[in-house]
N, C-alpha and C positions, 0 to 999 in steps of 0.2 A: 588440755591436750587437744590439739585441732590436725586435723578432722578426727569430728568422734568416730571413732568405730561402733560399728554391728554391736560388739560384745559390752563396750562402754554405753550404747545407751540402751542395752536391754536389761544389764545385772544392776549395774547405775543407777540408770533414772527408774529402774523396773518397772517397762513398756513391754506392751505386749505385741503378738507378731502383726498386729492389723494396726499398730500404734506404730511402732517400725515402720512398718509400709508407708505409712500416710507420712511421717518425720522424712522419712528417705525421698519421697516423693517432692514435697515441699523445699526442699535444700537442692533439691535437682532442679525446680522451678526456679528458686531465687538464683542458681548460677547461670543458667542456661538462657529464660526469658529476660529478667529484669536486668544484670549485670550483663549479659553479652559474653560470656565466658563459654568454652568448651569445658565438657562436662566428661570428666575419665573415671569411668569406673571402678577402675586397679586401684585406685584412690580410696573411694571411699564404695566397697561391694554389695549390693545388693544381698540381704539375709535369706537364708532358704526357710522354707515354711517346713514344720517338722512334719511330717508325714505317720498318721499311726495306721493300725492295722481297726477294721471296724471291728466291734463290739457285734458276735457272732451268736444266734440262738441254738440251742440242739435240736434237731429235730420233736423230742418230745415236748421242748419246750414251746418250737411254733406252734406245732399242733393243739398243744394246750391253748395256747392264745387265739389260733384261728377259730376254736372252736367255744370259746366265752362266750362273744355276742348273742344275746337273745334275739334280736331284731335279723328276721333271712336277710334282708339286704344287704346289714352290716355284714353279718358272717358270711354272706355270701362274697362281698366284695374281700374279704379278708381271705378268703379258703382259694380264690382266683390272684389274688397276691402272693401268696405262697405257693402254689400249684404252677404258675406260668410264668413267676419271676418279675410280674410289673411293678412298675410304678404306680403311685396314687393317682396321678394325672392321667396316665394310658389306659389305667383302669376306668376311669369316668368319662373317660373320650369314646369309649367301646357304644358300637353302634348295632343292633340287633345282626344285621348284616354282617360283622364279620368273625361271626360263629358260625366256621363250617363244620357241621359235625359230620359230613362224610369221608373228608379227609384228613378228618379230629384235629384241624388248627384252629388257631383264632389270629386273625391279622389286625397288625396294632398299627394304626396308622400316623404317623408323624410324633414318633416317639421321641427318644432323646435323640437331639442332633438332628431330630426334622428328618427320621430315616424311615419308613415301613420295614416289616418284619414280621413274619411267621412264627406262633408258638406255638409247642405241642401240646393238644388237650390230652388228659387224660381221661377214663369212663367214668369216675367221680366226679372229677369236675364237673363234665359233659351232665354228670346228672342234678348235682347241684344247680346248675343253670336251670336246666330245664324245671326244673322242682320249682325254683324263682321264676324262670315264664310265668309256668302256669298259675301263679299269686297274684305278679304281677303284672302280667299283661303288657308290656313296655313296648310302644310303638316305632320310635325310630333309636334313642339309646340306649343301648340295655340297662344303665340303675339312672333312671328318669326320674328328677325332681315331682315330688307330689303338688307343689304348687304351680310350676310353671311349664313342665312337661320336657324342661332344655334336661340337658343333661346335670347329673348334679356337680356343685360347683365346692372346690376343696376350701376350706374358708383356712385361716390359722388358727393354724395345730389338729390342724386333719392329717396330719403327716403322722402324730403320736397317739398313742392307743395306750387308753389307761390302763394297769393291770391291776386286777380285782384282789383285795383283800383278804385273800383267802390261803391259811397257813399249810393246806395242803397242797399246792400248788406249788413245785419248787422258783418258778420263774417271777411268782407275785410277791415277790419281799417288797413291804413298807409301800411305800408309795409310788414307784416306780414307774415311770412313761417309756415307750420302746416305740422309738420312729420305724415309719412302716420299713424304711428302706432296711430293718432288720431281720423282716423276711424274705427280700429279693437276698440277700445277703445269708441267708439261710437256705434258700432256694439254690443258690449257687455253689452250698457249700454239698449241700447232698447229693449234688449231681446231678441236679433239673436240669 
């Protein structure tokens, strides 16, 4: 059956939706570059990418998490991920300077989309912070690589946060990883 369809070469050949993409792409190439053909998409339509809902913590659940790390920096950069809603990257980008704690913001500079942006501190946090100053001393970024002073750098799989083995803890079944974004996404759900 020519032209395959969307539904024939995903239940078919069972291709997945990035496997799709790239087939669709490529038949668009051979019609369009090498044959000199106009390319109609009512023909043969581009597949929609299925969209789910994230994978949401409870609030007791983040907390539990935010508050594992034994290491202040970790938990500190964790408890500032939850509390202000950032990212991994905005978070390691934070430069002493843009903790104002008189008008309890902190400004994230060139966040997603290359945008500045104001967040609400709150007096925990605010104190949290301050409790990691005064440890760590950090002179122009606030969590400052111990080796080279830059700010610290997200390597792969600093996005996911192992959760500890531990059967009282309802969140730590088995062996479970939880990407940070599942606390901006927690953050968001509580009404930060």
């Amino acid at each position: 059956m020519w032209p395959p369809t969307c539904y024939t070469l995903t239940w078919n050949a069972k291709l997945s939706q990035s496997q799709l993409n790239s087939a669709y792409s490529g038949i668009k190439l051979l019609f369009v570059q090498v044959l000199g053909r106009e390319w109609d998409s009512r023909l043969l339509p581009r597949s929609r990418r299925e969209k789910r809902l994230p994978a949401v913590l409870s609030v007791v659940e983040a907390l539990a998490l935010v508050n594992t790390p034994r290491n202040l920096k970790h938990r500190t950069i964790l408890r500032l991920l939850y509390a202000c809603g950032l990212r991994v990257s905005e978070a390691l980008a934070l430069q002493v300077s843009d903790v104002d704690s008189q008008r309890m913001v902190l400004v994230v500079r060139q966040g997603k989309g290359f945008k500045d942006r104001q967040v609400p501190l709150s007096e925990s946090i605010l104190e949290s912070l301050r409790q990691y100053y005064r440890a760590f001393r950090p002179r122009k970024y606030l969590f400052e690589s111990g080796q080279t002073g830059g700010p610290l750098i997200a390597t792969f799989g600093a996005g996911c946060i192992p959760a500890r083995k531990d059967p009282n803890r309802r969140f730590a079944q088995g062996q479970r990883t939880y990407a940070s974004a599942l606390l901006c996404h927690a953050f968001a759900r509580s009404g930060g």
